[in-house]
N, C-alpha and C positions, 0 to 999 in steps of 0.2 A: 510177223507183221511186215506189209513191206513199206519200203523208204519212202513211198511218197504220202503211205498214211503218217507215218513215222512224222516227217515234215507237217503235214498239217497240223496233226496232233501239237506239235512243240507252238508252232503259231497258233494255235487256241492259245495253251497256256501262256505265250507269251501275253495274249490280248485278254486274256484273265489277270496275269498279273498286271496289268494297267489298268483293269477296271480296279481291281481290290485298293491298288495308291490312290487313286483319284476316281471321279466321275465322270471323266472323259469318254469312257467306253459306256455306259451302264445303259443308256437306249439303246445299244446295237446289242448287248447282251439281254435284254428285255425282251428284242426284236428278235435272238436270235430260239427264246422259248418258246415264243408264240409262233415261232417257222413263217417269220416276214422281215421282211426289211426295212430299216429305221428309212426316215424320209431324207433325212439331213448327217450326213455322215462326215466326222473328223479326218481330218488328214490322218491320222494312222491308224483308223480304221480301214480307208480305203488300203494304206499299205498292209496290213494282215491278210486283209483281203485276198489282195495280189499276188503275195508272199505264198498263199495258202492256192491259189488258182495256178499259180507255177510250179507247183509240184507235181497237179495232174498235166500240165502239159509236159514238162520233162518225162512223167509216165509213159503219154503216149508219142511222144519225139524226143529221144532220147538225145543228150547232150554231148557234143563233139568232146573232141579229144582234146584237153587244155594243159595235157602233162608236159607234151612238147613245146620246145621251143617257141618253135612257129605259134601253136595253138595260143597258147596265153602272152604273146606279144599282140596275137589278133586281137584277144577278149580285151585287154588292157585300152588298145587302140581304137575300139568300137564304144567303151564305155568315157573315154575321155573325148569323143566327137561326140557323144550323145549329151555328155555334159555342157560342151560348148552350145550346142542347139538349142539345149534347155532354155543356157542363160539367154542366151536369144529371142526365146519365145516369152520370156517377164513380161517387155511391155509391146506384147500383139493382141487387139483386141479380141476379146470371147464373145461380146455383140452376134446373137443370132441375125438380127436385123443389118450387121455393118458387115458381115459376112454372105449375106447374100441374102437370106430370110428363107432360105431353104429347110429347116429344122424348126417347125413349133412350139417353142415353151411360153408356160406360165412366165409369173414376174418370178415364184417361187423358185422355179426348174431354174431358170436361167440366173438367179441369183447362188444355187447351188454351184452353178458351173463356172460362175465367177470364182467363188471360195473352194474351189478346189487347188489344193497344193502338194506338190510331194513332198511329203514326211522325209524320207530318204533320199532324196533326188533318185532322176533318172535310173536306172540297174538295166543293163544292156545282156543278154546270156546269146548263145549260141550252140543251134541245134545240127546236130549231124545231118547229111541227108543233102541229096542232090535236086529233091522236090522242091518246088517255091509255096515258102511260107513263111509266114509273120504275123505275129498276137503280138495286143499291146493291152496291158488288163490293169484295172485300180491300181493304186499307189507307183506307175511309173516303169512299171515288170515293161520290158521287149524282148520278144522273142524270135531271133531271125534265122532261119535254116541257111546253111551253106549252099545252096540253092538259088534263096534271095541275095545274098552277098552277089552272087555270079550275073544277076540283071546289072551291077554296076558296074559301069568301065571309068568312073572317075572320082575323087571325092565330095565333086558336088553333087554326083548321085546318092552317093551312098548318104550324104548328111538331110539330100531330101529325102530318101525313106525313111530316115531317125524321124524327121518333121513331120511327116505324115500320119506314123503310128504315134508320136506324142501327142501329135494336135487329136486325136482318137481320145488320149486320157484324157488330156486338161479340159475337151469339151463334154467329157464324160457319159462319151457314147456307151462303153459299156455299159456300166449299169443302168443307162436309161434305157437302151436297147433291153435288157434282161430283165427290167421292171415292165416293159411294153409290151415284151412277150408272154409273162409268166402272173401277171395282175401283183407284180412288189410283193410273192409269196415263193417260198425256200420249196421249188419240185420235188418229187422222188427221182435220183437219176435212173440212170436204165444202163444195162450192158454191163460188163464187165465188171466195174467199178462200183455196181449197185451196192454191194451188200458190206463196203466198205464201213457203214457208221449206222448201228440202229438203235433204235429208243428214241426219246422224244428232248433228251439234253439238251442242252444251249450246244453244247461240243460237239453233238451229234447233228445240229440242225448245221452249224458252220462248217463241217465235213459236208455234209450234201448241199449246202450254198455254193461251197467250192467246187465241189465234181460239175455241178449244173451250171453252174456259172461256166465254167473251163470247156464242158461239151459243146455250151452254145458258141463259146468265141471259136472252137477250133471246127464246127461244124455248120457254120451259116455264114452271113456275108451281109456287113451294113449297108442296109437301104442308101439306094444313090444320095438322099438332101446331107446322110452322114459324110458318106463322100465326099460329095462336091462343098461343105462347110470343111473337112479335116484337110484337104488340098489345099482350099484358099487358106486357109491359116498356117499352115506348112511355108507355102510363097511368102507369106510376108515375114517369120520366121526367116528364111533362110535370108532373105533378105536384109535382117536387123541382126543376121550371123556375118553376114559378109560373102558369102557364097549364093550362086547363080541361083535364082529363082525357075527360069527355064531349064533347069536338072530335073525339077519335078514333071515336067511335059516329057522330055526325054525318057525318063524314067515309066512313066505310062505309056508309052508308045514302043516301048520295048517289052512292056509287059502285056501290050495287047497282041503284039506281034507273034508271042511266044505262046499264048495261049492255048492254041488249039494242038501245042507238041503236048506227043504224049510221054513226054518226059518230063513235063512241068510238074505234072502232079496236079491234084485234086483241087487245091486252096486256090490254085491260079486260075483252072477251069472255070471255076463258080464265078469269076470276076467279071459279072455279063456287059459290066458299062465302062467300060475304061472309055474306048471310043468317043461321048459324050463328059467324061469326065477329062480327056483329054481337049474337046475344042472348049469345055466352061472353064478349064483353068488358063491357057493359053489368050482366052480374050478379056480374064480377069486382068493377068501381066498388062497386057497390050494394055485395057484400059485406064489403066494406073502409070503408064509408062514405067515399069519397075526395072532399074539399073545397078547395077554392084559399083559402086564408086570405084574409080580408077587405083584410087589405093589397096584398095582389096582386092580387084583383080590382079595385080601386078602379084600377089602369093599364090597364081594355081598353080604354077612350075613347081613353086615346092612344094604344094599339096602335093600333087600329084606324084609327085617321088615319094610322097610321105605313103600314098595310099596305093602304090606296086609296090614298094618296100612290105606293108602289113599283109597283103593278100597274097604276096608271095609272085607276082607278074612283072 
């Protein structure tokens, strides 16, 4: 058996034993007999979820090297700025409407993406690979290839990427993305990984929840209105972190730049709007006139040693 079924397999059971203590899980295990998906999902359900979707993608992008030194001083240092962003992002409004009114929901959808929380905080991993990519899935999982680190030249880049893919969770792109695509039912996956989980089990349907879930994040790309809402919410996030909101304009404008090398890889290529997500987040700032308080700026010296020290520059 291999390790990535291995891991989902143990995150079933984990999410079996919390439904068997309590009734916490027991509609998403209802959900997961009838090969659909509950409408309203717990905070740790979204993280099993997650949990169970990042084991196919370490499948298919295998995980840096964390024995050295170097490596797990990076992993330490990317989960502890990811944490700082989080606290950050508490009190940023999830407002479809105060965000732009570029995403659609119900009162229900949008009352969903209110109550969404990480179970776990944040969990930052890092993927081998000189390609640009980054998944950010239920329960708070980010996934960044060595690749994406290398678009940042500063810490307020790198803290707006953390922003970018959180504000992804906390508005709960993914799974509304994958309920929009899929009609809120558990696909058969395809390739590779098909023949991973068969029968009609709850265990087997959360094994191909996960692969299909995983294929869609690591093989598609959020419609602009997810964009342009996960940007603005990022800005004002970095902003209630203490670090430059214009990192994120920066940070897209290097990643448009970069695009069409073909060294970026795949995940970059697909990213057809940066351009326009670049001028709607830059007139967002302007219009809000968004500033880092002087006290806060007076710490990018030491960030920024703090962040050539971790990257190794």
């Amino acid at each position: 058996m291999s390790r990535p079924r291995v891991l989902m397999l143990l995150a079933f059971l984990l999410l079996m034993g919390c439904s068997v203590r309590s009734s916490i899980l027991s509609e998403t295990v209802r959900a997961l007999e009838e090969a659909s998906l509950a409408d309203q999902l717990e905070s740790s359900e979204h993280y099993y979820i997650g949990r169970a979707v990042s084991a196919v993608v370490v499948d298919a992008h295998p995980m840096a090297d964390f024995n050295t030194d170097d490596g797990g001083a990076r992993l330490v240092y990317l989960n502890l700025l990811g944490k700082c962003v989080e606290a950050g992002s508490r009190d940023v409004t999830r407002s479809a409407t105060r965000l732009g009114g570029f995403v659609k929901r119900s009162a229900d959808q949008q009352a969903e993406v209110e109550n969404v929380v990480l179970f776990k905080g944040v969990q930052v991993g890092l993927l081998a690979g000189e390609d640009v990519a980054m998944f950010a899935s239920d329960g708070g999982f980010i996934w960044l290839s060595q690749g994406a680190l290398d678009l940042c030249s500063t810490e307020d880049e790198l803290a707006a990427l953390l922003a970018m893919q959180l504000g992804h969770v906390l508005l709960n792109h993914p799974m509304e993305c994958y309920r929009a695509e899929h009609g809120g039912r558990i696909i058969e996956p395809t390739g590779e990984r098909a023949d991973w989980f068969n029968g009609d089990s709850s265990g087997a349907n959360f094994g191909r929840l996960a692969i299909s879930y995983a294929d869609d994040l690591m093989g598609s790309y959020y419609p602009s209105p997810y964009n342009f809402e996960a940007d603005r919410f990022a800005a004002l996030t970095l902003l209630q972190t203490g670090y430059e909101p214009r990192a994120l304009v920066v940070l897209l404008t290097g990643m448009a730049a970069k695009r069409f090398d073909s060294k970026a890889g795949d995940w970059l290529q697909r990213q057809s709007d940066l351009d326009a997500r670049v001028a709607n987040l830059a007139a967002f700032i302007d219009e809000h006139a968004m500033r880092v308080a002087s006290t806060w700026a007076d710490k990018s010296e030491f960030r920024q040693a703090r962040f050539a020290g971790a990257m190794g520059r």
